[in-house]
C-alpha positions as CSV (number, residue, x, y, z in Angstrom):
1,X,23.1,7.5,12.3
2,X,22.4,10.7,9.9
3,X,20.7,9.3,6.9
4,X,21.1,12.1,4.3
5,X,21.1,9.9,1.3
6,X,19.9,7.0,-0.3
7,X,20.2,4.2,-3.1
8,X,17.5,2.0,-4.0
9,X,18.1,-0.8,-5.9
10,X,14.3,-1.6,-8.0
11,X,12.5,-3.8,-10.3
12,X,10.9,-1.8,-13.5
13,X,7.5,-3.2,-12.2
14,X,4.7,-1.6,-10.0
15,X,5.5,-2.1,-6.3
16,X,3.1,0.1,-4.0
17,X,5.0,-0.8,-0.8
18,X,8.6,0.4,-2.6
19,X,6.9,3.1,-4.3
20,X,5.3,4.6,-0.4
21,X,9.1,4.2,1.1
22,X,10.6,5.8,-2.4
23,X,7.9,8.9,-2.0
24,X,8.3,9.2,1.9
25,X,12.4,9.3,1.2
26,X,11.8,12.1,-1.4
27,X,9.5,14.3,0.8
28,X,12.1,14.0,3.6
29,X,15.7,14.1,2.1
30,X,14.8,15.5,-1.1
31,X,15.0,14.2,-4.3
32,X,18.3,14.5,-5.0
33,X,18.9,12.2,-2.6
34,X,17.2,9.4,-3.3
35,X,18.4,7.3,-6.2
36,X,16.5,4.4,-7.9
37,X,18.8,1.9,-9.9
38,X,18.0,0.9,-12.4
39,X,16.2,4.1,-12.9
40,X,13.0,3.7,-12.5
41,X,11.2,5.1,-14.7
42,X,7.4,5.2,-13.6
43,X,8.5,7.6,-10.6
44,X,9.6,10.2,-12.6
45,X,6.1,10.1,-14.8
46,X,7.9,7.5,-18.0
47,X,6.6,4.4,-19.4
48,X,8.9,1.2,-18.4
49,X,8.9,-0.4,-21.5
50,X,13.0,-1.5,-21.8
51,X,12.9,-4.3,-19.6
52,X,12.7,-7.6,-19.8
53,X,10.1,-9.9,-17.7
54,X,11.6,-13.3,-16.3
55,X,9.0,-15.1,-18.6
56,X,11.3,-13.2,-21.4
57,X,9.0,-11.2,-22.7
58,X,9.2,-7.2,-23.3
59,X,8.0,-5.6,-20.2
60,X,5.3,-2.5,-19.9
61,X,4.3,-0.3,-16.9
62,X,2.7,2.9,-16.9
63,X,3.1,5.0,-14.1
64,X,-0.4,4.7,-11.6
65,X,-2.3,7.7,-11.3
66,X,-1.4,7.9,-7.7
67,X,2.2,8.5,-8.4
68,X,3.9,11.8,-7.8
69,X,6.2,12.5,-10.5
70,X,9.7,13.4,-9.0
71,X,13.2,14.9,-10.3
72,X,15.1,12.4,-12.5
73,X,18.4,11.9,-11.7
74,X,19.7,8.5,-13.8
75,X,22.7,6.8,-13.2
76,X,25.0,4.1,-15.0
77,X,26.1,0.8,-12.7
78,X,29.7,2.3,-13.1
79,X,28.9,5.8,-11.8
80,X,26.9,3.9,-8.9
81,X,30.0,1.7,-8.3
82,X,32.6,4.9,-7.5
83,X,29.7,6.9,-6.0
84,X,28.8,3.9,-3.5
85,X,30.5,5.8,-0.8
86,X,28.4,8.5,-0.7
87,X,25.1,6.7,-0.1
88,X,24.3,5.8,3.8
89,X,21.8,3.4,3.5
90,X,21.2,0.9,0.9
91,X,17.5,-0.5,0.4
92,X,16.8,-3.4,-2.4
93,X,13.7,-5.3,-3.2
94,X,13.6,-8.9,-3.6
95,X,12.8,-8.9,-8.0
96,X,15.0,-9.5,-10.2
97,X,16.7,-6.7,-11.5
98,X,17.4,-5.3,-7.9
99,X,18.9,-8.8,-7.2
100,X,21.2,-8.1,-10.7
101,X,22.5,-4.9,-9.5
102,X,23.0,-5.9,-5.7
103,X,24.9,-9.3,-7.4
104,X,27.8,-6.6,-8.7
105,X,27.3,-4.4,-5.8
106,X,27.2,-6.4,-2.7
107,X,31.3,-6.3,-2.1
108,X,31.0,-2.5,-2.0
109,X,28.5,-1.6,0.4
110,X,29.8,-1.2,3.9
111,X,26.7,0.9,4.8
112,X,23.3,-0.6,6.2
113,X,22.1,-3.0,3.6
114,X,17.9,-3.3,4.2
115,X,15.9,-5.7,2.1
116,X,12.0,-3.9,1.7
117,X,9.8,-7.3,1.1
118,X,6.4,-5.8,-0.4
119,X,5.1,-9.2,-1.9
120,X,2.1,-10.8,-1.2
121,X,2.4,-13.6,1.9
122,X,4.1,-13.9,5.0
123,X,7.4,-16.1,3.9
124,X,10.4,-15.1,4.4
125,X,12.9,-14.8,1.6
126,X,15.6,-17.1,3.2
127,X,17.2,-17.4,-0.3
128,X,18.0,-13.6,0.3
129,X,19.1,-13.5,3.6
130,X,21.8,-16.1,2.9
131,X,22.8,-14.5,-0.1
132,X,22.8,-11.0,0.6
133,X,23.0,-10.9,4.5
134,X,21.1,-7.5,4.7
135,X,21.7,-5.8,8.3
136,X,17.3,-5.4,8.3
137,X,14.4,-7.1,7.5
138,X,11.3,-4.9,6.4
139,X,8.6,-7.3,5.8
140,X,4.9,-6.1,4.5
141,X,3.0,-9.3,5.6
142,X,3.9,-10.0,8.6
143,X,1.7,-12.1,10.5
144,X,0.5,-10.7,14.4
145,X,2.6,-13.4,17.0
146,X,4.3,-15.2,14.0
147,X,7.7,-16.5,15.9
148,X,10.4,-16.7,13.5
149,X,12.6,-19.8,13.3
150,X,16.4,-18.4,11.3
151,X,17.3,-21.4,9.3
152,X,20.6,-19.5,8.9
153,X,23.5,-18.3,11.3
154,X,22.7,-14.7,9.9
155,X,19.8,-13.6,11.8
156,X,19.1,-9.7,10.7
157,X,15.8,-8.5,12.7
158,X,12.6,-8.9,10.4
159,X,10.7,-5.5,11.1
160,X,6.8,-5.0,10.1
161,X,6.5,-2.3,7.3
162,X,2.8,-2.4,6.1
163,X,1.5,0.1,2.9
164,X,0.8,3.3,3.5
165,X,-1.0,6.5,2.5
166,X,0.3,8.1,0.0
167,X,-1.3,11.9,0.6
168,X,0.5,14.3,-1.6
169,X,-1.1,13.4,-4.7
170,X,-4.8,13.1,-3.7
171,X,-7.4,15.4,-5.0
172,X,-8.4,17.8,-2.4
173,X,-12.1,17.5,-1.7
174,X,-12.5,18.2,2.3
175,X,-16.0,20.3,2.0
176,X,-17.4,17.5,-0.4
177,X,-20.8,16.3,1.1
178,X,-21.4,12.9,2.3
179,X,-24.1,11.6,-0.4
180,X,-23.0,7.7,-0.7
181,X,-24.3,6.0,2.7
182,X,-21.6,2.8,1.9
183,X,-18.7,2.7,-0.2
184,X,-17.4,-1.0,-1.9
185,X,-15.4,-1.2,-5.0
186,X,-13.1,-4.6,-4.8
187,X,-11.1,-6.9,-7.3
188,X,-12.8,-10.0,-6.7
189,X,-8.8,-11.4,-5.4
190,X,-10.5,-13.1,-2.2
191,X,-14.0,-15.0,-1.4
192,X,-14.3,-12.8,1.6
193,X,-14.1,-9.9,-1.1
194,X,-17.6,-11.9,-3.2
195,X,-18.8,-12.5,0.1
196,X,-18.8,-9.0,1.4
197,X,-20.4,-8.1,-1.9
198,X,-22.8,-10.5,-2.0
199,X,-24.4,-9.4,1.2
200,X,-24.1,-5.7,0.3
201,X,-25.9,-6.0,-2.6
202,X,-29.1,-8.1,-0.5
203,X,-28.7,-5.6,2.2
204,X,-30.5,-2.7,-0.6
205,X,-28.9,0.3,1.1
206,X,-29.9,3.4,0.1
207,X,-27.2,5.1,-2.2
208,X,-24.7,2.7,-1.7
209,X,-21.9,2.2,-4.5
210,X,-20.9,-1.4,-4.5
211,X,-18.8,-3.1,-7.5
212,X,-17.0,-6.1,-7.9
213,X,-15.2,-7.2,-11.1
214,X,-16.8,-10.7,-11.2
215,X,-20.0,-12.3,-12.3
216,X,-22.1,-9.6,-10.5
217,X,-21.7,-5.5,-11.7
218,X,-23.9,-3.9,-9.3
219,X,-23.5,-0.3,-8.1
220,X,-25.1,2.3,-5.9
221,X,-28.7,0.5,-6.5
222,X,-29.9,-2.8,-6.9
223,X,-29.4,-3.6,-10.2
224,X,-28.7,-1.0,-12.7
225,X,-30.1,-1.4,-16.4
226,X,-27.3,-2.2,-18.6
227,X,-26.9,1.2,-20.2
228,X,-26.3,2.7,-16.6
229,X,-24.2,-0.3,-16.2
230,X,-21.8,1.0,-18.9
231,X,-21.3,4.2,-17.4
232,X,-21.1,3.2,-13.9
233,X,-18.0,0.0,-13.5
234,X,-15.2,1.9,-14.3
235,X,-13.2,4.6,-13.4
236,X,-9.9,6.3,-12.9
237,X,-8.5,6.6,-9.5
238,X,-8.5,9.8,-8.9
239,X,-12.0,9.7,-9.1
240,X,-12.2,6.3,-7.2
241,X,-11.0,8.5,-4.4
242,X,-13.8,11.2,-5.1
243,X,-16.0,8.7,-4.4
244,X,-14.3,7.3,-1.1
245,X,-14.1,11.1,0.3
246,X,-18.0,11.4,-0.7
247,X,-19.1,8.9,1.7
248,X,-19.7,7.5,4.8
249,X,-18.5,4.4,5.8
250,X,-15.9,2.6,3.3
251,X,-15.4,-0.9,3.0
252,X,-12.0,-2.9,3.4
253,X,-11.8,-6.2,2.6
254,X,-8.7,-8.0,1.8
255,X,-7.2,-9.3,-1.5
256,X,-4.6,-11.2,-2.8
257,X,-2.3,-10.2,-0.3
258,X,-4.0,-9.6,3.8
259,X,-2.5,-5.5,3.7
260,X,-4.5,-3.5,1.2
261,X,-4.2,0.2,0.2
262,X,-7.7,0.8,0.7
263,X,-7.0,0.5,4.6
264,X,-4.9,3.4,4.3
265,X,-7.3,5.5,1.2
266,X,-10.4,5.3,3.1
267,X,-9.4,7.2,6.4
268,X,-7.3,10.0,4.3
269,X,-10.8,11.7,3.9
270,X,-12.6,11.2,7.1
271,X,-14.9,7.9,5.8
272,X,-15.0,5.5,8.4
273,X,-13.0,2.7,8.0
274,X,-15.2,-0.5,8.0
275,X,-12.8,-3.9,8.0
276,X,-12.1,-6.5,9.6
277,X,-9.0,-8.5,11.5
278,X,-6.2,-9.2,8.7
279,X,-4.2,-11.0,10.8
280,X,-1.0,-8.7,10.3
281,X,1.7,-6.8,12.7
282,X,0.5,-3.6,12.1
283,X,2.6,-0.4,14.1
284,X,0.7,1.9,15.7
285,X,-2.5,0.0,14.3
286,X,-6.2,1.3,13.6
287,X,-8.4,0.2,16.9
288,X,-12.1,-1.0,16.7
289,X,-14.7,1.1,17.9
290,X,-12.2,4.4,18.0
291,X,-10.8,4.9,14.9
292,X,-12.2,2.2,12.5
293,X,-15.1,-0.2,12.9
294,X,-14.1,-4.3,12.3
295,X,-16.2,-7.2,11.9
296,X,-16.2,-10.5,12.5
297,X,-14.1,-12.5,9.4
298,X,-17.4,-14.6,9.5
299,X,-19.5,-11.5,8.6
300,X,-22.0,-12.6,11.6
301,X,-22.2,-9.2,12.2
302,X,-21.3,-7.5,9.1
303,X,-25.2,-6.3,8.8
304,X,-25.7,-5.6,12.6
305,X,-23.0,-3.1,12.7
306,X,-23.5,-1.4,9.1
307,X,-26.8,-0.4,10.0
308,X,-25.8,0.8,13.3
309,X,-22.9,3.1,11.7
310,X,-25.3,4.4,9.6
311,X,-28.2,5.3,11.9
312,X,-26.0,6.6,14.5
313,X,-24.6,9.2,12.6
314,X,-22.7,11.5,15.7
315,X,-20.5,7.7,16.4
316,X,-20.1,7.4,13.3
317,X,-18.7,11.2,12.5
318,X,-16.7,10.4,15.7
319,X,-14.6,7.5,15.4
320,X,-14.3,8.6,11.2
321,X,-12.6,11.9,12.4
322,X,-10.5,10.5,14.9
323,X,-9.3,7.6,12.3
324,X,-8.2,10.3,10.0
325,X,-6.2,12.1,12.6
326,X,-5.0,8.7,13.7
327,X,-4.0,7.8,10.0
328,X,-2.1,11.4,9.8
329,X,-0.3,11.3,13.1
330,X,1.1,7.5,12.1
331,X,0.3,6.3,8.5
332,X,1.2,8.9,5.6
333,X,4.7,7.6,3.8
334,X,6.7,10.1,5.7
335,X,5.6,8.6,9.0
336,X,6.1,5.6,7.4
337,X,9.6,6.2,6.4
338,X,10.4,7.7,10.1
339,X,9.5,4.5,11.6
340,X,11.9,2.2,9.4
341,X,14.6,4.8,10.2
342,X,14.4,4.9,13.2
343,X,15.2,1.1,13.6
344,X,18.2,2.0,11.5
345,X,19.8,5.0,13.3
């Protein structure tokens, strides 16, 4: 099957896995091509601020930083209705306002009909499938062996689609030096998350960065006064990214959610990947030792290989190098996008 152009249906609200398969569409077919209903505003550089959240309060999204600003090309649910033709391939999240415009939709579409499930968690939206009866499955979380029981006679194939890394908008800093020995800037959305910090922190690397927005604001030394303090727990993230390409080793940790977009930011700029088993169906995945580093999800040795990824720089520069050129070869949102085609063609 030729795919040559696209609708998504979308939520006003930030999704990162919808917005890597909306950029890796673009970059391929062309902008033109790929058509967000409602419009959706934050991927053309707007503010969302005219929709409604299901609490019923008035919705706000700014557009992230990381966002490439693209060609806007807004259309009305009637102009999508007699255009519906033209599309060959339908994608829709699982929010709200996707689910509105798929409601007055579904009747139409004769084309592939995918639903891209970027949420946090491995269920399955059952709801969905019985309601929709999409031809694929693209599921973020989707846990490594999980066997999959279809409580329903419609049984569309549920298809691993992790984040990815989103490289056309990152600042370009390949010659930087490599002054920060170990990079570690979390939410604090997991324990593993305080408990990676926690032993960071007692570890007293030399020019490490480590933060965590929790009880403890530590970061490159142990401690900082409170006037460097100020200067040193926030920033944008274009610059969060200055610092990733400025070190050695980056840290991975998951959050919320087991998939993170720091597993796919950290090898972009030839840092070694430092994480550990997320339990997820990864394609093409990262492999310890060759192009990333994992420890144990007990941290018993966390320390142990740290120190030896520091002090054994040529193994380090090594497995770094060939984790970027892994993360090129299978991981940008272009490669990305190839691989969910390719189940649909």
């Amino acid at each position: 099957m030729n795919i040559k152009k696209v609708l998504y249906l979308t939520h006003p609200e930030m999704c990162h896995l919808e917005y890597h398969i909306f950029n890796g569409l673009c970059e391929i077919l062309g902008d033109e091509n790929v058509i967000t209903y409602p419009l959706k505003r934050i991927y053309f550089g707007e503010v969302a601020d005219d929709y409604v959240l299901d609490s019923g309060q008035k919705g706000f999204t700014e557009p992230p930083e990381y966002i490439l600003p693209r060609k806007k090309i807004e259309k009305s649910m009637e102009e999508i209705k007699k255009e519906v033709d033209t599309f060959d391939l339908i994608l829709f999240s699982n929010r709200t306002y996707a689910r509105r415009a798929l409601d007055e939709l579904r009747n139409l579409i004769t084309q592939p009909l995918a639903l891209v499930d970027g949420e946090d968690g491995d269920d399955i939206k059952w709801d969905l499938v019985r309601r929709y009866k999409p031809d694929f499955y693209f599921k973020r979380e989707y846990l490594r062996g999980q066997q999959i029981k279809y409580p329903t006679s419609f049984q569309p194939p549920i298809i691993p689609l992790p984040f990815a890394a989103v490289d056309n908008t990152r600042p370009i800093v390949d010659d930087v030096q490599k002054e920060i020995s170990v990079f570690s800037v979390h939410g604090f959305t997991n324990e593993m998350r305080g408990r990676a910090t926690e032993l960071l922190l007692s570890y007293g690397i030399p020019n490490a960065y480590v933060w965590i927005n929790q009880d403890f604001y530590f970061s490159k030394f142990n401690p900082y006064t409170e006037e460097e303090l100020k200067k040193t727990t926030r920033f944008g993230y274009i610059d969060f990214l200055k610092m990733i390409a400025k070190s050695k080793i980056g840290v991975a940790v998951r959050g919320w959610g087991r998939d993170t977009l720091r597993r796919w930011e950290i090898p972009m700029y030839e840092t070694l990947l430092f994480t550990h088993d997320i339990g997820l169906e990864d394609p093409n995945p990262f492999e310890d030792g060759k192009t990333c580093v994992m420890f144990k999800n007990d941290f018993s040795d966390f320390k142990e290989k740290i120190q030896y990824y520091l002090e054994n720089e040529n193994e380090r520069i090594k497995i770094a190098r060939a984790g970027k050129e892994h993360l090129y070869r299978y991981h940008t949102t272009e490669k990305r996008v190839n691989y969910m085609l390719g189940y649909i063609k």
